[in-house]
PQR file with spaces between the fields and no chain letter, atoms N, CA, C, O and H, PARSE charges and radii, in Angstrom:
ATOM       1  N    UNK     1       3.211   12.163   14.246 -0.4000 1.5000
ATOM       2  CA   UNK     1       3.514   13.194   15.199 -0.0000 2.0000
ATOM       3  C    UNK     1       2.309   13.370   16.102  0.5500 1.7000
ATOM       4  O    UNK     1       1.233   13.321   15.507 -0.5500 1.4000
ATOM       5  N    UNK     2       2.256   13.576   17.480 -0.4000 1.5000
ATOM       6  CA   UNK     2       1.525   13.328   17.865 -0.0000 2.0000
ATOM       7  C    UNK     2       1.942   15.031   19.310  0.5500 1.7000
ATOM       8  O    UNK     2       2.860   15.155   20.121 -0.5500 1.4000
ATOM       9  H    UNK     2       3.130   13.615   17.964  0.4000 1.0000
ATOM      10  N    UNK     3       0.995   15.775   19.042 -0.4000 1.5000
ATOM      11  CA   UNK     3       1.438   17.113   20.363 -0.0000 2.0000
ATOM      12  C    UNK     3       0.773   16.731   21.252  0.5500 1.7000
ATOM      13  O    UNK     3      -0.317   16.202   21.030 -0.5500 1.4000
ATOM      14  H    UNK     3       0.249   15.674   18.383  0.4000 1.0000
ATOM      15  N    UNK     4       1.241   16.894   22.456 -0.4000 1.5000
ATOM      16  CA   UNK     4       0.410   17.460   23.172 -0.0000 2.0000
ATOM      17  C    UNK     4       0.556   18.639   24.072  0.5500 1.7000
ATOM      18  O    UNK     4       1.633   19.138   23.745 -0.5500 1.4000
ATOM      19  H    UNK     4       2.126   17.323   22.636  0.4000 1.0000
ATOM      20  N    UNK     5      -0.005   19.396   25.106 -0.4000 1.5000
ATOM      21  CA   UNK     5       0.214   20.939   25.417 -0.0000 2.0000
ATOM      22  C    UNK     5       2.123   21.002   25.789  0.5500 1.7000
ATOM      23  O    UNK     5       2.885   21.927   25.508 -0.5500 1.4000
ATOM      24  H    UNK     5      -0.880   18.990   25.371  0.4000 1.0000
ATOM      25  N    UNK     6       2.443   19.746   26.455 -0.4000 1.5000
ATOM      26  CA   UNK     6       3.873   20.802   26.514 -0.0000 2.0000
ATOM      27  C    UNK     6       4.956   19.361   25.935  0.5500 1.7000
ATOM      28  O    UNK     6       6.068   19.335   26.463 -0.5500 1.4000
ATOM      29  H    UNK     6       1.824   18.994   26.682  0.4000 1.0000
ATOM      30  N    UNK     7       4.703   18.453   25.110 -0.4000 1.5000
ATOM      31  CA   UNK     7       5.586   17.666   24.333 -0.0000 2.0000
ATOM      32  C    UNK     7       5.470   17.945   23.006  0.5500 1.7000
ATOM      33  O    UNK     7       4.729   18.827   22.572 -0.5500 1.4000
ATOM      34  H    UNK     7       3.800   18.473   24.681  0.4000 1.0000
ATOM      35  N    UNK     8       6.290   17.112   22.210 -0.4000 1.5000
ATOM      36  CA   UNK     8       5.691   16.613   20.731 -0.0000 2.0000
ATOM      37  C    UNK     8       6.620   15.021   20.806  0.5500 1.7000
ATOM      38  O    UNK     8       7.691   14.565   21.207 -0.5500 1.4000
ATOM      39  H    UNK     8       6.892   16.395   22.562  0.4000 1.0000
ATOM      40  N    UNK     9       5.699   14.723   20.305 -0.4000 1.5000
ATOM      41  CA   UNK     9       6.406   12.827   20.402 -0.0000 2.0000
ATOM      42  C    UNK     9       6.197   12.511   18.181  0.5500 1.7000
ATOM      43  O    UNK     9       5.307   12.516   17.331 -0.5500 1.4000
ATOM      44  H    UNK     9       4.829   15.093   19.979  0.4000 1.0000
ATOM      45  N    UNK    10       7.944   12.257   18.301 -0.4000 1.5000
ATOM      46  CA   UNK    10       7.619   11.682   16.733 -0.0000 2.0000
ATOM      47  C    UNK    10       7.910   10.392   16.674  0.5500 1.7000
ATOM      48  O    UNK    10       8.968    9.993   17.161 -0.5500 1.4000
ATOM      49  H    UNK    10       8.668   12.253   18.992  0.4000 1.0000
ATOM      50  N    UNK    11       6.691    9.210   15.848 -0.4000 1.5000
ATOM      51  CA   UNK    11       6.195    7.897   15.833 -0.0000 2.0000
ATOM      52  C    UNK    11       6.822    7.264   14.374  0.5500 1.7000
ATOM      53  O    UNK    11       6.352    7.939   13.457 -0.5500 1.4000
ATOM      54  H    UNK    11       5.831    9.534   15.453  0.4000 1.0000
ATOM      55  N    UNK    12       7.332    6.660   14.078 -0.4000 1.5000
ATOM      56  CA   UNK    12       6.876    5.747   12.648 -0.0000 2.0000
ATOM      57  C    UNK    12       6.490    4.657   13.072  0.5500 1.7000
ATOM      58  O    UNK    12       6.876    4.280   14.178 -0.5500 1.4000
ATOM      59  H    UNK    12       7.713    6.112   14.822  0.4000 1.0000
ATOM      60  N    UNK    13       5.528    3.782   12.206 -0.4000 1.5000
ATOM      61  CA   UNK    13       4.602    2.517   12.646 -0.0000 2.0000
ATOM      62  C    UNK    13       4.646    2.823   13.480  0.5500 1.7000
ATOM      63  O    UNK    13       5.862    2.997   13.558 -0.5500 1.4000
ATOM      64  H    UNK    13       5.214    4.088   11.307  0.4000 1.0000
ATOM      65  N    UNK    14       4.019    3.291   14.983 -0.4000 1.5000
ATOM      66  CA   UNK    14       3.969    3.504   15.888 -0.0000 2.0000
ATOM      67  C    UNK    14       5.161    3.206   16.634  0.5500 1.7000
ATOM      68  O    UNK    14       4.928    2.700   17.732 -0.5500 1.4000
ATOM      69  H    UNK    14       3.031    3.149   14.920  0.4000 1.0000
ATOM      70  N    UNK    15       6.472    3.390   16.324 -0.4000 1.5000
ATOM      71  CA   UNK    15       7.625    3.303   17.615 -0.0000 2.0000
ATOM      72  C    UNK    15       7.926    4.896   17.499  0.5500 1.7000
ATOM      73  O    UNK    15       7.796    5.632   16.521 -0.5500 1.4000
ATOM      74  H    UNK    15       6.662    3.801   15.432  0.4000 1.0000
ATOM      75  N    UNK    16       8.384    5.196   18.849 -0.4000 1.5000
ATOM      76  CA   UNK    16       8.795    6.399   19.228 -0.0000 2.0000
ATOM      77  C    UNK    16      10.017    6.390   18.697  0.5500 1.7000
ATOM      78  O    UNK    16      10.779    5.443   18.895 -0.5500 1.4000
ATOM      79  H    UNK    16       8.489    4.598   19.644  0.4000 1.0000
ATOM      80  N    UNK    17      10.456    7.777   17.723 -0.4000 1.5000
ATOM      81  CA   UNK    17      11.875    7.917   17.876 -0.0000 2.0000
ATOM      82  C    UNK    17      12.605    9.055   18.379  0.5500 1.7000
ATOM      83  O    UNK    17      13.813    9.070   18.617 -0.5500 1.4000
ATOM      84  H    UNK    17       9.837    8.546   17.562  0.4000 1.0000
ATOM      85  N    UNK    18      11.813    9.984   18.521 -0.4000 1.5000
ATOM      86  CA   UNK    18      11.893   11.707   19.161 -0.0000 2.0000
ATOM      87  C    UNK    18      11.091   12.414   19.886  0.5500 1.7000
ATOM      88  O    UNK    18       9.982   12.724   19.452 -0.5500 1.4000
ATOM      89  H    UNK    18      10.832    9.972   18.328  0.4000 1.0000
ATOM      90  N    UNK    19      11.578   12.840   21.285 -0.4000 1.5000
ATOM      91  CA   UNK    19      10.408   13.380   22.239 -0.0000 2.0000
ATOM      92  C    UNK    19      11.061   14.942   22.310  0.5500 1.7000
ATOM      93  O    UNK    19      12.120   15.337   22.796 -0.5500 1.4000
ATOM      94  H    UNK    19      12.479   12.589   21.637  0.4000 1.0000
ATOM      95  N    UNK    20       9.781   15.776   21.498 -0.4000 1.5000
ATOM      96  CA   UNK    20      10.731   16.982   22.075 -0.0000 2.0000
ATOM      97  C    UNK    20      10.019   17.650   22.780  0.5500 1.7000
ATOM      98  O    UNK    20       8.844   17.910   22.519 -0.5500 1.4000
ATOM      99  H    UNK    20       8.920   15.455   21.104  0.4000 1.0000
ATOM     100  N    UNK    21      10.631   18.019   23.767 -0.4000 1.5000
ATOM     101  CA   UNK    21      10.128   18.695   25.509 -0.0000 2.0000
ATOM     102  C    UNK    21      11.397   19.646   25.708  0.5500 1.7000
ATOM     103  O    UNK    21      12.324   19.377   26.472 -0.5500 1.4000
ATOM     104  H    UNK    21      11.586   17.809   23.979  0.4000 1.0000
ATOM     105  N    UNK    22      11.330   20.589   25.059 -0.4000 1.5000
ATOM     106  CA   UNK    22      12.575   21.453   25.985 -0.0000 2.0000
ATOM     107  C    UNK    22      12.185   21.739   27.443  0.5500 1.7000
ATOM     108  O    UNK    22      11.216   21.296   28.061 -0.5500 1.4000
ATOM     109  H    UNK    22      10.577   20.808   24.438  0.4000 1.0000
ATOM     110  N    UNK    23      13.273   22.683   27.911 -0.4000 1.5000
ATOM     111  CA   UNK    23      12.729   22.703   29.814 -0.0000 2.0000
ATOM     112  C    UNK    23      12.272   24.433   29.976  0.5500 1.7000
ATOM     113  O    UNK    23      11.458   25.063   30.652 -0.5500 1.4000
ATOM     114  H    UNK    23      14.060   23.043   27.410  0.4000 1.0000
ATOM     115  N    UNK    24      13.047   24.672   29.199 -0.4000 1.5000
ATOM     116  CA   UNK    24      12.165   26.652   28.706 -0.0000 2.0000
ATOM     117  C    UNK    24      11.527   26.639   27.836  0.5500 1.7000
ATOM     118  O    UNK    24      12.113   26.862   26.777 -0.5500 1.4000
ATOM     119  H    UNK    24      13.708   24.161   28.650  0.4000 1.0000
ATOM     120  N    UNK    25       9.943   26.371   27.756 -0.4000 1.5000
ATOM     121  CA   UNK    25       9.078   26.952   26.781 -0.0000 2.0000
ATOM     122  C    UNK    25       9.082   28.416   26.557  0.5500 1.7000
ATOM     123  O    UNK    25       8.641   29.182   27.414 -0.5500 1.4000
ATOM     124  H    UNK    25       9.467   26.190   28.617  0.4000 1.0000
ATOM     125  N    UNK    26       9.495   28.764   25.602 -0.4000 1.5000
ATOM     126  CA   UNK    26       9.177   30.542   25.135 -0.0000 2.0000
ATOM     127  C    UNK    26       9.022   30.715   23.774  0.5500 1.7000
ATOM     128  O    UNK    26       8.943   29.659   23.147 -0.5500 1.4000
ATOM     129  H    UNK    26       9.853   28.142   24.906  0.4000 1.0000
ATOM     130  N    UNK    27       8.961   31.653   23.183 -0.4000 1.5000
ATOM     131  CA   UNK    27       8.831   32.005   21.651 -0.0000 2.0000
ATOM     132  C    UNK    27      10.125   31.549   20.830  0.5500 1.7000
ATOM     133  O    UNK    27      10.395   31.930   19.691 -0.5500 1.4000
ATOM     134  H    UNK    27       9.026   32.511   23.692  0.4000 1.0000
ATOM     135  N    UNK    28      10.838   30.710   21.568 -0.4000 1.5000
ATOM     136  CA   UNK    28      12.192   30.845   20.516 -0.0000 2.0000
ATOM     137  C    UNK    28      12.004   29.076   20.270  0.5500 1.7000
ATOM     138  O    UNK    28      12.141   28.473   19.206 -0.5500 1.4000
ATOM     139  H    UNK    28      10.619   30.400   22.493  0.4000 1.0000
ATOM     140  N    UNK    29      11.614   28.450   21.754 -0.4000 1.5000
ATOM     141  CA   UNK    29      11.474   27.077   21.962 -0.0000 2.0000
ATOM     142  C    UNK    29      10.295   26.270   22.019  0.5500 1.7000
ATOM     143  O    UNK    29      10.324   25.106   22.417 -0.5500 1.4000
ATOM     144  H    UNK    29      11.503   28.940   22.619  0.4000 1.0000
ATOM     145  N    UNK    30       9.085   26.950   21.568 -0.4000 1.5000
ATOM     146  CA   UNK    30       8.227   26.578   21.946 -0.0000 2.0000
ATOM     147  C    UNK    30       6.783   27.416   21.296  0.5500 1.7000
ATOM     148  O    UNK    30       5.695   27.394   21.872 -0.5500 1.4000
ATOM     149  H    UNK    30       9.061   27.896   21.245  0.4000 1.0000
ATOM     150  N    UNK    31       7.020   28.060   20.126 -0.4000 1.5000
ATOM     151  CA   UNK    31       6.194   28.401   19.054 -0.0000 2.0000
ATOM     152  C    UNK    31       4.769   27.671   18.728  0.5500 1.7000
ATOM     153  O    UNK    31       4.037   27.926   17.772 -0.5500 1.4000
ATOM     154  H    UNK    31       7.903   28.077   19.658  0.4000 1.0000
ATOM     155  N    UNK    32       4.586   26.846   19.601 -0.4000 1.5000
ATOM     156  CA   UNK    32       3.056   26.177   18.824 -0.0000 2.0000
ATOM     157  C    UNK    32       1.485   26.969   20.413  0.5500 1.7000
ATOM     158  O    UNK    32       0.289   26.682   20.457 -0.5500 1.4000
ATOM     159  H    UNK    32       5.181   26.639   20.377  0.4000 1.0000
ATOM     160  N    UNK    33       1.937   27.500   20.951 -0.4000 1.5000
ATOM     161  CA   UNK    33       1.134   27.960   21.499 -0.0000 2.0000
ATOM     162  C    UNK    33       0.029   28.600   21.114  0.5500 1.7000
ATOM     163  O    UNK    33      -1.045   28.777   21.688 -0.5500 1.4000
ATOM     164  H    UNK    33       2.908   27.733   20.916  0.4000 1.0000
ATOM     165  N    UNK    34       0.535   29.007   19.795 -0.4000 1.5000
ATOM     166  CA   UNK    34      -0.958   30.094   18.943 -0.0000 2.0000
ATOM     167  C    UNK    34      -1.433   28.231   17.916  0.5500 1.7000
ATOM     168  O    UNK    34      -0.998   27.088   17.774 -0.5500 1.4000
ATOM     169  H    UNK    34       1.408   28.862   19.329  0.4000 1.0000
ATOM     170  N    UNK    35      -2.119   28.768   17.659 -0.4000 1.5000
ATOM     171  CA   UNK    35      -3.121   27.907   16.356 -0.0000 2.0000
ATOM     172  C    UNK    35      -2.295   27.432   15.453  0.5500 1.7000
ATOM     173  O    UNK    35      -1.640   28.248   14.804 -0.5500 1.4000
ATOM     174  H    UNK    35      -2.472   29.697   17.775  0.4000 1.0000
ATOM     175  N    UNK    36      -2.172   26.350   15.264 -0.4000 1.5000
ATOM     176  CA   UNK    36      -1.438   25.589   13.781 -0.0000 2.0000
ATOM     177  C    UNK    36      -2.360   25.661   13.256  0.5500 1.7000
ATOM     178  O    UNK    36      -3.288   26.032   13.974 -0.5500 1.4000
ATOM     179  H    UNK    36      -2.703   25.688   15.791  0.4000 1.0000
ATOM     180  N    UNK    37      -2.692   25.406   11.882 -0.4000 1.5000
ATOM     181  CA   UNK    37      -3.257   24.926   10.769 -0.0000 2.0000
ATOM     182  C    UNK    37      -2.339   24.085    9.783  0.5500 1.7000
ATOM     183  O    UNK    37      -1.123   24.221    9.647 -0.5500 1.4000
ATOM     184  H    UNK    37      -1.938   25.105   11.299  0.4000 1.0000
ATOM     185  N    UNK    38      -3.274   23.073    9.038 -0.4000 1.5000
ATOM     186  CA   UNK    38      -2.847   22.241    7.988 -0.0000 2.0000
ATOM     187  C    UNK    38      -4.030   22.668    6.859  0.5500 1.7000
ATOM     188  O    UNK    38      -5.051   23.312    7.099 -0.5500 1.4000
ATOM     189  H    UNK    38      -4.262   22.962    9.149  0.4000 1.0000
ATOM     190  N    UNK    39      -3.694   22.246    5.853 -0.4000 1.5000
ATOM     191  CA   UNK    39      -4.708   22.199    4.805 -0.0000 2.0000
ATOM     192  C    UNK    39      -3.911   21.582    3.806  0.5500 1.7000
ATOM     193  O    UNK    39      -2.789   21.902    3.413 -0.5500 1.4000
ATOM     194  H    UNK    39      -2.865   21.723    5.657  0.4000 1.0000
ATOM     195  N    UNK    40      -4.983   20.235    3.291 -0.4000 1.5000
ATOM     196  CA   UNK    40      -4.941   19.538    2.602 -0.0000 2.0000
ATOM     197  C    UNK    40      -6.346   19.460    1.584  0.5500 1.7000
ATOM     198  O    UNK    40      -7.535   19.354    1.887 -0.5500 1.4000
ATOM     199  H    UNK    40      -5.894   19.975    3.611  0.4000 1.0000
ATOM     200  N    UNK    41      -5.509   19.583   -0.051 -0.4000 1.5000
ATOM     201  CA   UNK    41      -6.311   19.389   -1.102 -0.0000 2.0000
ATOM     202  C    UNK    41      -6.246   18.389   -1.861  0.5500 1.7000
ATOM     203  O    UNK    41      -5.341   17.950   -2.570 -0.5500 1.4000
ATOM     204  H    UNK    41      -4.543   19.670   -0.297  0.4000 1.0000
ATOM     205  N    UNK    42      -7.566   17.971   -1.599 -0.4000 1.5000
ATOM     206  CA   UNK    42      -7.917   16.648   -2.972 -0.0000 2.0000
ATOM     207  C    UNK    42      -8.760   17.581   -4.117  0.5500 1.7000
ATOM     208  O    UNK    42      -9.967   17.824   -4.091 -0.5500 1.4000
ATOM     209  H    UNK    42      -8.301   18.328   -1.023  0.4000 1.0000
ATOM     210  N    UNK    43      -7.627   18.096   -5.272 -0.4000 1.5000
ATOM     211  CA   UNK    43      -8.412   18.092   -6.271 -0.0000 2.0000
ATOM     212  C    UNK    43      -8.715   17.303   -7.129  0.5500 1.7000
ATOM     213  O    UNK    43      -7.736   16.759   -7.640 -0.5500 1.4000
ATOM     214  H    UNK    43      -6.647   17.899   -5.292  0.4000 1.0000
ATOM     215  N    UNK    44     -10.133   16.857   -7.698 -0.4000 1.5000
ATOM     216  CA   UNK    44     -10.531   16.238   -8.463 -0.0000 2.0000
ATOM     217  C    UNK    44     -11.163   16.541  -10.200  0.5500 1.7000
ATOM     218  O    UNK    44     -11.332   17.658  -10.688 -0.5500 1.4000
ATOM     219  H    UNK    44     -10.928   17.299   -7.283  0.4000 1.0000
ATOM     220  N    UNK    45     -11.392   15.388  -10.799 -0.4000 1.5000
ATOM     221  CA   UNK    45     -11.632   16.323  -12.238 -0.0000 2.0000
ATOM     222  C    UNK    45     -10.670   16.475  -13.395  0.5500 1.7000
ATOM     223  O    UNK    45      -9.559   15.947  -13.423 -0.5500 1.4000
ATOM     224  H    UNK    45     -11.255   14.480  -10.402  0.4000 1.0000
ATOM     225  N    UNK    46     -10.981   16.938  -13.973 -0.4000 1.5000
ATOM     226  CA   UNK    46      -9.975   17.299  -15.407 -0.0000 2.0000
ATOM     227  C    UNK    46      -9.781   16.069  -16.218  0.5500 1.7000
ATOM     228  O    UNK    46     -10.581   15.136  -16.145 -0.5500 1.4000
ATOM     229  H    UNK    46     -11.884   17.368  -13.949  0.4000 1.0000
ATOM     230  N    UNK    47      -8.849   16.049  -16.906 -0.4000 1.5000
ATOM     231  CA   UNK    47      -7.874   14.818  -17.852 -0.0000 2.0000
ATOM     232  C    UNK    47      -7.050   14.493  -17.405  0.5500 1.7000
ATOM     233  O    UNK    47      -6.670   13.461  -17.958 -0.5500 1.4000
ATOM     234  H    UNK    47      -8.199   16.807  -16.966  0.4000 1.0000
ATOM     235  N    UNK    48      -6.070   14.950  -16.148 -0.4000 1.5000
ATOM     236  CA   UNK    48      -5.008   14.468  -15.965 -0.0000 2.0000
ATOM     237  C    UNK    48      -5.111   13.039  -15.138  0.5500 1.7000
ATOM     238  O    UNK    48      -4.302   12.135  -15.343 -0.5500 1.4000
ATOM     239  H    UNK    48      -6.379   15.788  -15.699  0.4000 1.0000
ATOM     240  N    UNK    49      -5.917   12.957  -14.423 -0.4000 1.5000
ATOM     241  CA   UNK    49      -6.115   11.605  -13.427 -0.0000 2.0000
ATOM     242  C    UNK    49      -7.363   10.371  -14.187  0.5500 1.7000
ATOM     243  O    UNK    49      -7.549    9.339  -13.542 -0.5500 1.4000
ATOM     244  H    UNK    49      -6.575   13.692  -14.256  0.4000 1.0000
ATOM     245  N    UNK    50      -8.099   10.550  -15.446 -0.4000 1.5000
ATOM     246  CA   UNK    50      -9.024   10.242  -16.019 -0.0000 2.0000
ATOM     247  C    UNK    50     -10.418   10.392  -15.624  0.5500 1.7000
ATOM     248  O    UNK    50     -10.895   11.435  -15.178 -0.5500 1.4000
ATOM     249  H    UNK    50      -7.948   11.388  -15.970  0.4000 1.0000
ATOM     250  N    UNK    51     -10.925    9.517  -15.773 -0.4000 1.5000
ATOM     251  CA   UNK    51     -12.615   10.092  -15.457 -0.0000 2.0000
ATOM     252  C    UNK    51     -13.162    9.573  -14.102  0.5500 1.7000
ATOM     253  O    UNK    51     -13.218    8.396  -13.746 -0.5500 1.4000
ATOM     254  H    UNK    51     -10.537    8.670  -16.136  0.4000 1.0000
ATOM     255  N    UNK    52     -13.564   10.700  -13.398 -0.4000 1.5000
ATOM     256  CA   UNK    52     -14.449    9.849  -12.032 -0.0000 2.0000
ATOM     257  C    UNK    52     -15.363    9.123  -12.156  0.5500 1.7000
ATOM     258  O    UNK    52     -16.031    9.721  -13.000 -0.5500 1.4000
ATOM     259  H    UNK    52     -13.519   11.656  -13.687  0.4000 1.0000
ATOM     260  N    UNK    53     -15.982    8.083  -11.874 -0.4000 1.5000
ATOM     261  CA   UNK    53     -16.995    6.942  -11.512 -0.0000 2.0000
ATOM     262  C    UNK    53     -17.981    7.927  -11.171  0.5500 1.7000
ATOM     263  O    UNK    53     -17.863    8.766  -10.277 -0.5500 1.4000
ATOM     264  H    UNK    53     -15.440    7.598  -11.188  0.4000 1.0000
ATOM     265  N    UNK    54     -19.246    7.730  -12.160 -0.4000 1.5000
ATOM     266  CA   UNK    54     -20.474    8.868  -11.339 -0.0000 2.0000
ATOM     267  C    UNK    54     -20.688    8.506  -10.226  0.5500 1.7000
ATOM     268  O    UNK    54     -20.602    9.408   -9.393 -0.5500 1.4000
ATOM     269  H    UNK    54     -19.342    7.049  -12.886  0.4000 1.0000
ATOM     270  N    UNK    55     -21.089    6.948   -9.630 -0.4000 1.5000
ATOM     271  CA   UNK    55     -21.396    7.013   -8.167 -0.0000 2.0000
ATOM     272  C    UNK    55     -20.353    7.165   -7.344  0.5500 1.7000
ATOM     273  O    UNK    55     -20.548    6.835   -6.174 -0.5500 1.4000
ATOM     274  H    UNK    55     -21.159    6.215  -10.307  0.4000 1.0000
ATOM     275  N    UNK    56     -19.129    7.639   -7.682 -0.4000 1.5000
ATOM     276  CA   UNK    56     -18.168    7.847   -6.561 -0.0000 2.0000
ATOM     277  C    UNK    56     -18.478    9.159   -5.758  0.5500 1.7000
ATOM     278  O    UNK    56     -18.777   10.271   -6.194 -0.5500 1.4000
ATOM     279  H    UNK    56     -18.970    7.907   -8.632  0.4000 1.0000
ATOM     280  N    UNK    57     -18.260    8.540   -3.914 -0.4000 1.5000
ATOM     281  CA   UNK    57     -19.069    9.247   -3.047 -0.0000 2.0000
ATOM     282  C    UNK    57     -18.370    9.765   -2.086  0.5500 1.7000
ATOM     283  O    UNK    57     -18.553   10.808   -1.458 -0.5500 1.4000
ATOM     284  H    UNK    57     -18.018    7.637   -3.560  0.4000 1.0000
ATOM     285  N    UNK    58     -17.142    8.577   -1.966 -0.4000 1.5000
ATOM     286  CA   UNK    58     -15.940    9.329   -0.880 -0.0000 2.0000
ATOM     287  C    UNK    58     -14.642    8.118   -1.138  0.5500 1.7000
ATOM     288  O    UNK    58     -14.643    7.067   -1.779 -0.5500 1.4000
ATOM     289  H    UNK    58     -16.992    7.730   -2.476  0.4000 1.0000
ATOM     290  N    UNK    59     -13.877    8.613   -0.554 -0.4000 1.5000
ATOM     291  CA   UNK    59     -12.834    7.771   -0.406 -0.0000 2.0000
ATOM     292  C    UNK    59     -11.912    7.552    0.302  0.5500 1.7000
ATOM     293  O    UNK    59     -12.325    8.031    1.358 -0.5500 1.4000
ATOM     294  H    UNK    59     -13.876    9.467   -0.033  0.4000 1.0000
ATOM     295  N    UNK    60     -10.729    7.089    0.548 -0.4000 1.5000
ATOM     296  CA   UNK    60      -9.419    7.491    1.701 -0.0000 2.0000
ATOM     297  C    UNK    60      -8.651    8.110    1.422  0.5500 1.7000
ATOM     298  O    UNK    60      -8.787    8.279    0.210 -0.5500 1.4000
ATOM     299  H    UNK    60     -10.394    6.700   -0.310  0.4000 1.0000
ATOM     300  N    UNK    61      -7.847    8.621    1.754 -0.4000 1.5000
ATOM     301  CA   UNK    61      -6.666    9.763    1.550 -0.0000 2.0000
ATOM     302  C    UNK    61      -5.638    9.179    2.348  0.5500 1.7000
ATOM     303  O    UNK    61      -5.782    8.936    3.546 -0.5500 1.4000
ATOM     304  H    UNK    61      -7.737    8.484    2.738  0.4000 1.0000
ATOM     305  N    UNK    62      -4.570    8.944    1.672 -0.4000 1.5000
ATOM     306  CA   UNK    62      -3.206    8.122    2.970 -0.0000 2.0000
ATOM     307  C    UNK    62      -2.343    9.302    2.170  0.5500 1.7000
ATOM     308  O    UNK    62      -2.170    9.555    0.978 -0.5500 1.4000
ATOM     309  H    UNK    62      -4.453    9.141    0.699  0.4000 1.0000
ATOM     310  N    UNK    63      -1.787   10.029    3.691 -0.4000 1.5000
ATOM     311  CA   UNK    63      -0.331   10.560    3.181 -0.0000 2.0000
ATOM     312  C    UNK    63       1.371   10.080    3.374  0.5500 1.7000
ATOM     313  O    UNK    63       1.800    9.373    4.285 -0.5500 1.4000
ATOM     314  H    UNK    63      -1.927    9.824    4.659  0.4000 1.0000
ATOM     315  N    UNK    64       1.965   10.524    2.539 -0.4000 1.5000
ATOM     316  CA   UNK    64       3.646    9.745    2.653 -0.0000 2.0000
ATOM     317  C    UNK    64       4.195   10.443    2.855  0.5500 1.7000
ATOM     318  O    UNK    64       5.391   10.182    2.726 -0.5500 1.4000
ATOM     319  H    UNK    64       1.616   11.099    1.798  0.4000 1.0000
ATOM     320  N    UNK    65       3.824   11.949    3.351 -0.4000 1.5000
ATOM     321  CA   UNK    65       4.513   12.490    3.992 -0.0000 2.0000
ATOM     322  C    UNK    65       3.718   14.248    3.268  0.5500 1.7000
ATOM     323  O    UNK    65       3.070   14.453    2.242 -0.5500 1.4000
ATOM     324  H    UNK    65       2.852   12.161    3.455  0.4000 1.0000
ATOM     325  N    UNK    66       4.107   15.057    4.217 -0.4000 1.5000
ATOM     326  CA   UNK    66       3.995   16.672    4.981 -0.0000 2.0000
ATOM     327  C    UNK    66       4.984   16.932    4.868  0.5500 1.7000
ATOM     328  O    UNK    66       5.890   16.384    5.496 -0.5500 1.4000
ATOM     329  H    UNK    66       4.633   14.891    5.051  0.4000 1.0000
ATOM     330  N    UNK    67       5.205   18.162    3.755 -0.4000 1.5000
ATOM     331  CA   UNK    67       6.386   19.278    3.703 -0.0000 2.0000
ATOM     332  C    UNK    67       6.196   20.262    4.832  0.5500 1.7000
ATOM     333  O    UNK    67       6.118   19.272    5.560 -0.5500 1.4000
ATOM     334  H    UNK    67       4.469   18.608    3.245  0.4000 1.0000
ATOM     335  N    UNK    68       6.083   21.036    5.474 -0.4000 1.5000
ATOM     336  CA   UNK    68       5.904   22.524    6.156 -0.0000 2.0000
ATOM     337  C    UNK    68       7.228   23.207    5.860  0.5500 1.7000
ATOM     338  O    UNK    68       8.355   22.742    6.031 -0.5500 1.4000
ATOM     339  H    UNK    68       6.146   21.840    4.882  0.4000 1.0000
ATOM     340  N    UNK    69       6.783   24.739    5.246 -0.4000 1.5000
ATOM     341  CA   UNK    69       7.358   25.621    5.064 -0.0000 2.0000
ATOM     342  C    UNK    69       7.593   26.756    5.743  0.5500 1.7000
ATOM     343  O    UNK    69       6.544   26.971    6.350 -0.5500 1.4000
ATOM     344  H    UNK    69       5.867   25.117    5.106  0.4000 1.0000
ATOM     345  N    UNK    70       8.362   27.604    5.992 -0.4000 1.5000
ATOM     346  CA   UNK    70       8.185   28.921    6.895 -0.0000 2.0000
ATOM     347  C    UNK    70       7.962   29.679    5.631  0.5500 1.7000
ATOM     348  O    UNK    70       7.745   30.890    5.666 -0.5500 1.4000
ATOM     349  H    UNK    70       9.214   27.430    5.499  0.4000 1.0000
C-alpha cells in the first residue's frame, strides 16, 4: 500500500490492483488526514521460540500481512 496526500494505490509484487481516489475528500471519504500510526512488536525471549544466539544483534522482519481494526 502505498498513500500519498490525496490517493492510496494497492500493489502485490509490485502490480497495481486498486487506486482509491474518491472525487469528495471529507470525513466520511477520506479519514487519513489526521496521523495514522502502526506499531509493530518483535517480542523476544522466553521458552516459547528457544534460546537467542548471544551475539545476535539485529535481524529482518518480513510481514504476510496487517490486520487493522476499528
Amino acid at each position: 500500500m502505498i498513500r500519498s496526500s490525496d490517493k492510496i494505490y494497492f500493489l502485490l509484487d509490485e502490480e497495481l490492483y486498486y487506486t482509491y481516489n474518491p472525487v469528495a475528500k471529507n470525513n466520511d471519504t477520506w479519514p487519513f488526514h489526521a496521523d495514522q500510526f502502526l506499531f509493530l512488536n518483535v517480542a523476544m525471549g522466553g521458552t516459547l521460540g528457544g534460546n537467542i544466539y548471544p551475539g545476535f544483534t539485529a535481524s529482518e522482519m518480513i510481514l504476510d500481512y496487517v490486520k487493522v481494526y476499528e
